[in-house]
C-alpha positions in Angstrom: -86.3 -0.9 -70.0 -86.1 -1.1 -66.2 -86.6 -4.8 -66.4 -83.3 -4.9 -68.6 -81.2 -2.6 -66.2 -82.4 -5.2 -63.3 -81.3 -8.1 -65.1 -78.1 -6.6 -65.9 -77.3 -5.5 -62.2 -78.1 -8.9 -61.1 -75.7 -10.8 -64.0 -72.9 -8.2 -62.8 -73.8 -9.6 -59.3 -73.7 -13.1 -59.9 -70.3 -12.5 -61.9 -68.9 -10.5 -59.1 -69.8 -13.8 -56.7 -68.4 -16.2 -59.1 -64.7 -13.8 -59.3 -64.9 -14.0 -55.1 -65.9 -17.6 -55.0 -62.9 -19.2 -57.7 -59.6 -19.7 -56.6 -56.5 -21.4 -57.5 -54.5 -23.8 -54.9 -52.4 -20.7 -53.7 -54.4 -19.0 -52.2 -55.4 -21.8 -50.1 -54.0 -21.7 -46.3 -50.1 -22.6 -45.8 -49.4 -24.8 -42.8 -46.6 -24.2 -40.5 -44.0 -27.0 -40.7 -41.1 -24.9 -38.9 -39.7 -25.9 -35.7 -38.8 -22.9 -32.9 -35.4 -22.0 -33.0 -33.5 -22.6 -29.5 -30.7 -20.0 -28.2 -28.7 -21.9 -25.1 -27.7 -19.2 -22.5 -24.6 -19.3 -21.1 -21.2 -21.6 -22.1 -21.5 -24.4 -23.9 -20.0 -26.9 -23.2 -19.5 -26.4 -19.7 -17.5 -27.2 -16.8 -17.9 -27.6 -12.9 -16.4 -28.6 -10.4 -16.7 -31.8 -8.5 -19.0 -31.4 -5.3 -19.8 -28.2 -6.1 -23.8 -27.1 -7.3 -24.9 -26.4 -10.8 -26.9 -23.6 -11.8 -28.1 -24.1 -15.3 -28.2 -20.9 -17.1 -31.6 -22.0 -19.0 -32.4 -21.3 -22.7 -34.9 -19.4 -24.7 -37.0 -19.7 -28.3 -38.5 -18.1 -31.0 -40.5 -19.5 -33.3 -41.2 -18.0 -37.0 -45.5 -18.1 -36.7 -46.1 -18.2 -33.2 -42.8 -15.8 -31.4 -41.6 -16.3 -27.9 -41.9 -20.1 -27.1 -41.8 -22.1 -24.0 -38.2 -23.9 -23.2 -38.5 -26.8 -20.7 -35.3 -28.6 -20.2 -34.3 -32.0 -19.2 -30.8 -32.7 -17.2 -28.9 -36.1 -15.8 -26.4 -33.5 -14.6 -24.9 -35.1 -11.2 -22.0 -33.4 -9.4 -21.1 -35.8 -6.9 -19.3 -38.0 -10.1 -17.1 -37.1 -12.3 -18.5 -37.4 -15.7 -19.9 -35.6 -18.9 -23.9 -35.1 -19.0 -26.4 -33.6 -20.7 -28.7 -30.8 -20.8 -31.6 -31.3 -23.3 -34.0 -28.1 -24.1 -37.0 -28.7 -25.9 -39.5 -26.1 -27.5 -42.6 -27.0 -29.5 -45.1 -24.5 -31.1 -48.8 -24.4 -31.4 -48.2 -26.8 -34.9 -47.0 -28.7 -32.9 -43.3 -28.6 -34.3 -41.2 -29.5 -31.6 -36.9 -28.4 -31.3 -34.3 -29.6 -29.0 -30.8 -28.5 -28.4 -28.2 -30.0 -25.8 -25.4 -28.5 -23.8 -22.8 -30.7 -22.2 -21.9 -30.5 -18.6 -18.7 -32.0 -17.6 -18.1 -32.1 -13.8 -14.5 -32.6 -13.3 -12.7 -33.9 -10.0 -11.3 -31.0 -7.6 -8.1 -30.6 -8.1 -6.7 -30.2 -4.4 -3.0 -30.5 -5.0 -1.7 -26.9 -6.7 -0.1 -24.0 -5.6 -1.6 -20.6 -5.5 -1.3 -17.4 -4.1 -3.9 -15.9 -1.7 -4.5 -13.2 1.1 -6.3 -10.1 1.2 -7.2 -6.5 -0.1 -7.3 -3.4 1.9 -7.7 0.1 0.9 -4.4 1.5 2.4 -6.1 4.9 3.8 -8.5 3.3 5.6 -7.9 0.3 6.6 -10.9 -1.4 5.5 -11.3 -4.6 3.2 -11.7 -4.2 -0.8 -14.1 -6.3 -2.1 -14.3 -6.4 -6.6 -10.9 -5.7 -6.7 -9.0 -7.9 -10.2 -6.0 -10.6 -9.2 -4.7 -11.8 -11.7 -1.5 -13.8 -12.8 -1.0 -14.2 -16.4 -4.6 -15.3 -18.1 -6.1 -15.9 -14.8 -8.2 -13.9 -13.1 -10.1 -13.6 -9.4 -11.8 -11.3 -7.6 -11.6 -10.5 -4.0 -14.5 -10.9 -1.9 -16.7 -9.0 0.4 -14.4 -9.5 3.0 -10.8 -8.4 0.6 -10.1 -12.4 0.4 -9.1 -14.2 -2.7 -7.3 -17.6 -3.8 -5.6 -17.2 -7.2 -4.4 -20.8 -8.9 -1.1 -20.4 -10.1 1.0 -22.6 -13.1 4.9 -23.0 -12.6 7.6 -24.7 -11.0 9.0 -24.7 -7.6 11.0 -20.9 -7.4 9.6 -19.5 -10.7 8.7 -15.7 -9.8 5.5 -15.0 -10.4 4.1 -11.2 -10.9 0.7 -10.7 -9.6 -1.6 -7.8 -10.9 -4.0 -5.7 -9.1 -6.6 -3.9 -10.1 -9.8 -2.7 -9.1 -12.3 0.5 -9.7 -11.4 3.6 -7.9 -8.3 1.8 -7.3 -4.4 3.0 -8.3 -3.5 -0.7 -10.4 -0.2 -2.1 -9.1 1.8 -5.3 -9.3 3.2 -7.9 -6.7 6.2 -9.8 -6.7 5.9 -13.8 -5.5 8.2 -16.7 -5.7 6.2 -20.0 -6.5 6.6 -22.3 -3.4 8.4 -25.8 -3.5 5.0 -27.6 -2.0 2.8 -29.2 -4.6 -0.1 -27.6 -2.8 2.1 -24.2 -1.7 0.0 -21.0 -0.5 2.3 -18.1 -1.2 0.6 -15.4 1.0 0.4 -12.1 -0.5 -1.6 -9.0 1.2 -1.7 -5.9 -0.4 -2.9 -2.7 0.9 -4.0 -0.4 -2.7 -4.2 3.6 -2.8 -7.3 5.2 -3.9 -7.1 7.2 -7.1 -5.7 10.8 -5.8 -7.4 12.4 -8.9 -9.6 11.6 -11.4 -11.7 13.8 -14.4 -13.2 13.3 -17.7 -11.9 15.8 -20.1 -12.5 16.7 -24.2 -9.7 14.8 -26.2 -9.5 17.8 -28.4 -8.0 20.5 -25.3 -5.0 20.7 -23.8 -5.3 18.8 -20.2 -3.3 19.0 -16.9 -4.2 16.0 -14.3 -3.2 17.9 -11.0 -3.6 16.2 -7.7 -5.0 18.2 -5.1 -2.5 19.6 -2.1 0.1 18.1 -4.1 2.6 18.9 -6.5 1.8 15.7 -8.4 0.7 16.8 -11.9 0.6 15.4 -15.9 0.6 17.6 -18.6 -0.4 16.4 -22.2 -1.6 18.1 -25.4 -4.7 17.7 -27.5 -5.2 14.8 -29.4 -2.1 13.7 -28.2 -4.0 9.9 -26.7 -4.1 6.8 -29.1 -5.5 3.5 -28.5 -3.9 0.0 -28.7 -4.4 0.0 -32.6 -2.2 3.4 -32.8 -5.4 5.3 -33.6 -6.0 8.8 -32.6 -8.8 8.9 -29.6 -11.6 11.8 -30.2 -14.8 12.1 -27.3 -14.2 12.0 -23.6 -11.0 10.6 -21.8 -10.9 9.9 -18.2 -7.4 10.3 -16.3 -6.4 9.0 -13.2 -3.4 10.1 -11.1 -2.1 9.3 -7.7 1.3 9.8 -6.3 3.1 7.4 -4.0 5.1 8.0 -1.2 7.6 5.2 -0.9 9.1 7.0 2.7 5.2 6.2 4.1 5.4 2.6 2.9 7.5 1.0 0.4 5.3 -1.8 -0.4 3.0 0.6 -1.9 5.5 0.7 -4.3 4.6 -1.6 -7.6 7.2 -4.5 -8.1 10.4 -5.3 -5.5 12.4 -2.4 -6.6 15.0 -4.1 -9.2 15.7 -3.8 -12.4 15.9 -6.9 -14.9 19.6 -7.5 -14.2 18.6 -7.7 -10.2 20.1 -4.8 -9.3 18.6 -3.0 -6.9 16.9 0.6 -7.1 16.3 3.3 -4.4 13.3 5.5 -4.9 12.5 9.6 -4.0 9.3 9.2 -5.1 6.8 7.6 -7.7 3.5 8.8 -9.5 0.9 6.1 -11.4 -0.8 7.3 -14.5 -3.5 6.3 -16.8 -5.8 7.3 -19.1 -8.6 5.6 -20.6 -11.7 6.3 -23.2 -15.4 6.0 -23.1 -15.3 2.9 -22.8 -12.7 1.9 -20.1 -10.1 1.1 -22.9 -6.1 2.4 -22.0 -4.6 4.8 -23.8 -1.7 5.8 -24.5 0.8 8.9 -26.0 1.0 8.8 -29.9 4.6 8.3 -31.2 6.7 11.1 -31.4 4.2 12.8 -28.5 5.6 13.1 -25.1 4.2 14.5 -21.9 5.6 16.5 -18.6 5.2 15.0 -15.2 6.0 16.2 -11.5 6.7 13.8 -9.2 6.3 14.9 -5.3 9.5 14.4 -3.3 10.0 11.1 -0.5 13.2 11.3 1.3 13.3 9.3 4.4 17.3 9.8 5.5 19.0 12.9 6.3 21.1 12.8 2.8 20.6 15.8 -0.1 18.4 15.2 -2.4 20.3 15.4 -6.2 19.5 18.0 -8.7 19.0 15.2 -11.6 18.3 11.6 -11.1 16.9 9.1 -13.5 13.4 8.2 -14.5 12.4 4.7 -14.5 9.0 3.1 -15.3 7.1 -0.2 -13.9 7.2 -2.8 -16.6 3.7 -4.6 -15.5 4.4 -8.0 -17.5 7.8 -8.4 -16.7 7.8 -7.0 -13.3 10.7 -5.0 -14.0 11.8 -1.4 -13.3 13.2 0.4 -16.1 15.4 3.2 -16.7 14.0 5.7 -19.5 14.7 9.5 -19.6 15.9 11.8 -16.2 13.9 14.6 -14.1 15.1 18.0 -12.3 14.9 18.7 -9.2 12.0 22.1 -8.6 13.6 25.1 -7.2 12.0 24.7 -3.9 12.6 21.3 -3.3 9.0 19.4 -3.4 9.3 17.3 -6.7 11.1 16.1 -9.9 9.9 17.4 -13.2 10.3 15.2 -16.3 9.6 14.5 -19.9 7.9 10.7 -20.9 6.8 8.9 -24.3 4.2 6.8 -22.7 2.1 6.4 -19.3 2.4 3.7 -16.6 4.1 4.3 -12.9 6.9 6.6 -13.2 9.4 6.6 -10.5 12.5 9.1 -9.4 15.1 6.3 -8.4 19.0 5.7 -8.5 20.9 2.4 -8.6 22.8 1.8 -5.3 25.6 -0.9 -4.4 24.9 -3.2 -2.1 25.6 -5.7 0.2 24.5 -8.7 1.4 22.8 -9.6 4.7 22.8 -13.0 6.4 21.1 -15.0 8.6 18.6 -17.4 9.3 15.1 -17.8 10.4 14.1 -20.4 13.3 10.8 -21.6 15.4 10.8 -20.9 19.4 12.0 -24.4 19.9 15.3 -23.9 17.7 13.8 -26.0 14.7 15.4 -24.1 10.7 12.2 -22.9 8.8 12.8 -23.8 5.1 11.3 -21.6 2.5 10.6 -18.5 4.9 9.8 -15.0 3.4 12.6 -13.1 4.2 12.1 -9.5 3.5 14.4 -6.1 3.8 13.1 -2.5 3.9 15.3 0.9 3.8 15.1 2.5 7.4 16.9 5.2 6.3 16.5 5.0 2.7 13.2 4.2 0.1 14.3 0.5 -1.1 13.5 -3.1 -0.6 14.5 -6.8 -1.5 13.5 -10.3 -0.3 14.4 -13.8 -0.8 13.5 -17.2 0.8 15.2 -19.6 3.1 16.9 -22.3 1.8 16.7 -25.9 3.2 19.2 -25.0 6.0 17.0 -22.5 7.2 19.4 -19.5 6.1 19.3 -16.6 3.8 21.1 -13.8 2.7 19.2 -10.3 1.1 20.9 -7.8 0.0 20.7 -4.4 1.0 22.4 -1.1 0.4 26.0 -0.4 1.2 26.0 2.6 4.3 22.5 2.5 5.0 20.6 1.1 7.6 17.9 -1.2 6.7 15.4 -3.9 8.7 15.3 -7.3 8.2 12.2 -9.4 9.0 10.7 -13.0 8.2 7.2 -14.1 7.7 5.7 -17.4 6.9 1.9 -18.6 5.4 0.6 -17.5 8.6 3.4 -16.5 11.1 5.7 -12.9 11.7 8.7 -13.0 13.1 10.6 -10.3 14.7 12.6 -7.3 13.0 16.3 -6.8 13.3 17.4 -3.3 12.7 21.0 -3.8 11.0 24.0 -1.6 9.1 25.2 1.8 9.7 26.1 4.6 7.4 29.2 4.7 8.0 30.0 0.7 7.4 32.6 -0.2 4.8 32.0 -3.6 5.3 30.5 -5.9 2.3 28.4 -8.1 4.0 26.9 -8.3 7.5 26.1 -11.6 9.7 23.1 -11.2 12.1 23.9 -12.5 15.7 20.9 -14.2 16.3 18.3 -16.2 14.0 15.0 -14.0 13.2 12.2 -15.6 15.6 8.5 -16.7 14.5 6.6 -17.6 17.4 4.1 -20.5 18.0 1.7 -17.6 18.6 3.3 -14.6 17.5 2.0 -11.5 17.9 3.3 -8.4 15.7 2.3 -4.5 15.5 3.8 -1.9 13.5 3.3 1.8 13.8 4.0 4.0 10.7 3.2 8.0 10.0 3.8 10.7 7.9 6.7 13.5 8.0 5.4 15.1 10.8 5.3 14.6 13.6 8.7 13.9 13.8 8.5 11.5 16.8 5.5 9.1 18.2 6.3 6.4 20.3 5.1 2.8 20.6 4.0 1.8 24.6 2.7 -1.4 25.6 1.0 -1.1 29.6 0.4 -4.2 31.1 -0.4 -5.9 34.7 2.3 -5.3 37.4 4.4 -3.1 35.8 4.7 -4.2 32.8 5.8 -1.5 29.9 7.6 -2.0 27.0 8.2 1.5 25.6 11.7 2.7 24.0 13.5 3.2 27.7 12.7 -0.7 28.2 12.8 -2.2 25.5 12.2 -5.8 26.5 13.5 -8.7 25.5 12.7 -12.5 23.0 14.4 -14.9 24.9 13.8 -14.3 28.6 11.0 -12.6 30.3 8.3 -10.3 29.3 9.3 -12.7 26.1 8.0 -9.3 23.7 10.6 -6.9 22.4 10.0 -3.5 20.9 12.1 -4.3 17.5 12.5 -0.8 16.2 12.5 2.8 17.7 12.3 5.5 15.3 13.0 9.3 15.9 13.1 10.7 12.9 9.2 10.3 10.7 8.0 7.8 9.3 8.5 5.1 11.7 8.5 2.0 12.0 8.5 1.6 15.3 7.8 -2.2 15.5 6.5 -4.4 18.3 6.8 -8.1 19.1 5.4 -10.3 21.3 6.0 -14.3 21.5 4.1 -15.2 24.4 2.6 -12.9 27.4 3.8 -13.3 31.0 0.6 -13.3 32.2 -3.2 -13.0 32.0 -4.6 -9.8 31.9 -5.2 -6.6 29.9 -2.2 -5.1 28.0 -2.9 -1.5 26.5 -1.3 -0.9 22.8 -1.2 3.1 22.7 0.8 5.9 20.8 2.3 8.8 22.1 3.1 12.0 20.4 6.6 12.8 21.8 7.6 15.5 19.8 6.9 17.5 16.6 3.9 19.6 15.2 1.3 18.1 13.6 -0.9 15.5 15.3 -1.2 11.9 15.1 -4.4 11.6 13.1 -2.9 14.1 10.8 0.2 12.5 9.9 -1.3 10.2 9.1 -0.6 7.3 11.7 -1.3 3.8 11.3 -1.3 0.6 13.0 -0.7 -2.5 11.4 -1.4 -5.7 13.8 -0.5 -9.8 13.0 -1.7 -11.8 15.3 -1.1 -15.3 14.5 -1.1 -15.0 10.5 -4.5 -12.7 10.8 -4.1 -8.9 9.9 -6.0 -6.0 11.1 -5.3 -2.2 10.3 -5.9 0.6 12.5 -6.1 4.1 11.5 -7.3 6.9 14.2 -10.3 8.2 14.3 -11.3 11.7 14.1 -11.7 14.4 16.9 -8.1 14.6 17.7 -7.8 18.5 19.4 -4.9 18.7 22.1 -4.6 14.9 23.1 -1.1 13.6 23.3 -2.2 9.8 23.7 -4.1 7.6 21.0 -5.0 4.4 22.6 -5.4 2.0 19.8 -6.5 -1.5 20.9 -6.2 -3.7 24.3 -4.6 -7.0 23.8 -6.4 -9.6 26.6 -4.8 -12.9 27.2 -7.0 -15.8 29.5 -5.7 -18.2 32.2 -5.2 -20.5 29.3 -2.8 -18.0 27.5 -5.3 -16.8 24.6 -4.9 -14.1 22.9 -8.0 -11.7 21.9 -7.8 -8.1 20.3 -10.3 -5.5 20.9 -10.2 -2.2 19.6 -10.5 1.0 21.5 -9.3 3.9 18.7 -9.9 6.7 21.3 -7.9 10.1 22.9 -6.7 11.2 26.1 -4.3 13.4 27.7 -2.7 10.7 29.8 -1.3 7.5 29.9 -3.4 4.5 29.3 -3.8 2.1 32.7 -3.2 -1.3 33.2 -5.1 -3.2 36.3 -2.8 -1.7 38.3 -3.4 2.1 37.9 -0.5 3.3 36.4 -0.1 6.6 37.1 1.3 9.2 33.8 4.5 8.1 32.5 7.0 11.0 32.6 9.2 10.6 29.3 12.9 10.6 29.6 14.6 13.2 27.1 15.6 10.9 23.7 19.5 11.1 22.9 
């Protein structure tokens, strides 16, 4: 019996081994025949520049068996000639199944003949260059470098106007004006000086919001769920909004645009505010239709005229580069801003039309010689508007300006300033005005331009050099003769400018740039008081620094000038009670009363 049970456990066995030991031809290994698949980084096709060094942006695999592959890559890229080439990528696994993939790489000549526009981005407040900050003109886009510098190619013909758009993170966006230079390689230079963001908060798209900017009147009201996105769809989550008023009396470039509407007529301003809102995700938003929104705009008046009860609303068109008129606002009870209703959220302004007139003149070098195609540019002295225009082939121009006021007139080329004519009076009837003299650019022209707040009321502009010389506003100077340096505008009542100009210096020597606080409270760091210096095409800002107490005198920079007749700028920013000295010792200046 136990002999039978043993035989039957080992047939069981041996049936057991034969069921593990048979198989059909599927079970048998499978082998891999699939080649990696190859992902090229990066564009593809390609382009670079002539001369310029190519970074390839590599490639990666993965295969089905084996995962992560090695790429190696193969190149007859060469950017010294003008030519397409080839990339080739090549990935084989451990079947040895080997992929390739090619990118082309075209290296295309330089293109040194085109027009563009260029200069630099500062941060208005501060003075300082703005590096990441967006230029863009149409499709194209650059972005200013650690130093604020950028070089935007621009499309067009000779005279086409051309609106520039800057933009940049922490930034109030704005747009340029430029007119596209006759040259077929024409720089049009273009600084701008951009406002930080005055307020900014992230707030629940389901609540009522108010965006109000602090010390300021300057607020935005909208209801909840009020916010749609480009598609018209109703935003939910977190919005961010960004507000910052924009005093046009402080500096009416900071204003977007040149101030005209599409017919060309010209606009005056008493004040403007920028708003925006985006979602999560940095995408603009905007009001729904049939939503609207209230905004308070704080009051700029730079003359002495009443400010209306009711003046129009007009907004930036960005593409266009227009201002237009939509809507009205009220004057507030005490004076400080405009109240108004909107549809829609971009930079709202509190402007009126104005008549104008026309100002003529022309713009020459030292030696006499007509400069063709000169900026020629025209700010409100006593009011918040602007134009410009070019120089024609004679050298000439004529800007218009508005009727009764006074206004200044300077010129500026790529790299050069010329002097600034204060012209007009408010009580003119007349329709057009012919300046005397041509506006001046200098071989080596050197320019500085003091602006400020409200208060104080009055600061003055002195220049302290050797043996006796002072330009201040009892001595003015004079271009044509010797000190060869005029200070262009005096101004008495905020704001400035007060505008100095120097073609050539006398002699060598240390000459003192300072400011003096002749009347009105406040103080200069306060107000706040800037310097804006040109020196042979390059700009540099000056704002003061802190630890202002009871000081009447900010001494901003010395100019030096060499045996040779260089000029070199170096910056002092510091306070005293008395009046800067030359190399001579000048004793404290006693000021004459002002009439």
């Amino acid at each position: 019996m136990l002999q039978q049970r043993l035989i039957k456990c080992f047939l069981v066995s041996i049936t057991i081994l034969l069921m593990l030991g048979c198989g059909s031809e599927s079970d048998k290994s499978v082998t891999d025949t699939l080649a990696p698949v190859i992902t090229i980084d990066g564009d593809n096709p390609i382009s670079v520049d002539e001369g310029s060094t190519y970074t390839d942006a590599g490639a990666s695999a993965i295969d089905a068996v084996d995962g992560i592959v090695n790429v190696t890559s193969m190149s007859t890229v060469d950017t010294t000639t003008v030519g397409e080439y080839t990339v080739t990528y090549s990935a084989t696994d451990t079947s040895a199944n080997t992929a390739t993939a090619t990118r082309i790489v075209n290296v295309i000549a330089v293109n040194t003949d085109f027009r563009a526009v260029e200069g630099v981005i500062r941060n208005y407040k501060t003075g300082l260059a703005v590096a990441g900050v967006d230029v863009s003109v149409g499709s194209r886009t650059v972005t200013s470098d650690a130093n604020g510098a950028y070089l935007l190619q621009v499309d067009g013909n000779p005279g086409d106007r051309i609106v520039v758009g800057i933009s940049g993170d922490g930034y109030s966006s704005t747009s340029k004006i430029v007119s596209m230079g006759t040259e077929v390689n024409a720089r049009m230079l273009l600084n701008v000086d951009v406002l930080p963001v005055a307020f900014r908060e992230t707030f629940d798209s389901t609540q009522d919001f108010t965006a109000q900017v602090a010390d300021s009147p300057a607020n935005v009201a909208i209801e909840a769920n009020s916010l749609v996105n480009a598609n018209g769809d109703t935003v939910t989550g977190d919005i961010t909004a960004e507000l910052t008023p924009i005093d046009p009396a402080l500096d009416i470039s900071l204003m977007p645009g040149n101030m005209t509407i599409s017919s060309g007529d010209p606009i005056a301003s008493y004040g403007a505010m920028t708003v925006t809102f985006t979602d999560a995700t940095g995408n603009p938003l905007n009001l729904a239709t049939g939503e609207t929104s209230t905004i308070r705009i704080p009051v700029s008046n730079r003359g002495t005229a009443t400010v209306p009860n009711s003046i129009p609303l007009f907004y930036f068109d960005a593409t266009e580069g227009f201002w237009v008129e939509e809507g009205t606002a009220t004057l507030s009870s005490d004076g400080t801003y405009y109240e108004g209703t909107v549809s829609h959220f971009s930079t709202w302004n509190a402007d009126y039309l104005y008549e104008s007139i026309s100002i003529q003149g022309c713009v020459q070098n030292e030696d006499g010689t007509k400069i063709v195609n000169a900026l020629v540019e025209m700010e409100g002295f006593n009011y918040n508007g602007m134009a410009s225009t070019y120089t024609d082939s004679n050298g000439n121009f004529s800007v218009n300006a508005m009727k009764n006021g006074i206004s200044l007139v300077f010129s500026s080329t790529s790299e050069k300033v010329s002097n600034t004519v204060k012209v007009g009076d408010d009580e003119s009837t007349a329709t057009s005005i012919t300046l005397e003299d041509c506006l001046i650019v200098g071989d080596v022209p050197l320019t500085a331009r003091l602006t400020w707040g409200e208060n104080p009321r009055d600061l003055d502009t002195h220049i302290i050099g050797p043996n006796s010389y002072h330009i201040w506003y009892a001595s003015q100077g004079h271009l044509g003769i010797e000190p060869f340096a005029r200070l262009d505008v005096d101004d008495t009542s905020s704001y400035g400018p007060e505008v100095f100009t120097a073609l050539r210096f006398p002699e060598a020597g240390t000459y003192h740039y300072a400011v003096y606080h002749y009347s009105g409270s406040s103080t200069i760091s306060a107000s706040p008081a800037r310097v804006e210096l040109i020196l042979n095409g390059e700009r540099k800002v000056f704002i003061p620094s802190a630890g202002q107490v009871n000081e009447s005198w900010w001494n901003v920079f010395d100019i030096v000038v060499d045996a040779d007749g260089n000029i070199s700028i170096v910056p002092i920013n510091t306070w005293s009670s008395d009046t800067p000295t030359s190399s001579q010792k000048l004793n404290r200046v006693t000021m004459p009363l002002k009439v």
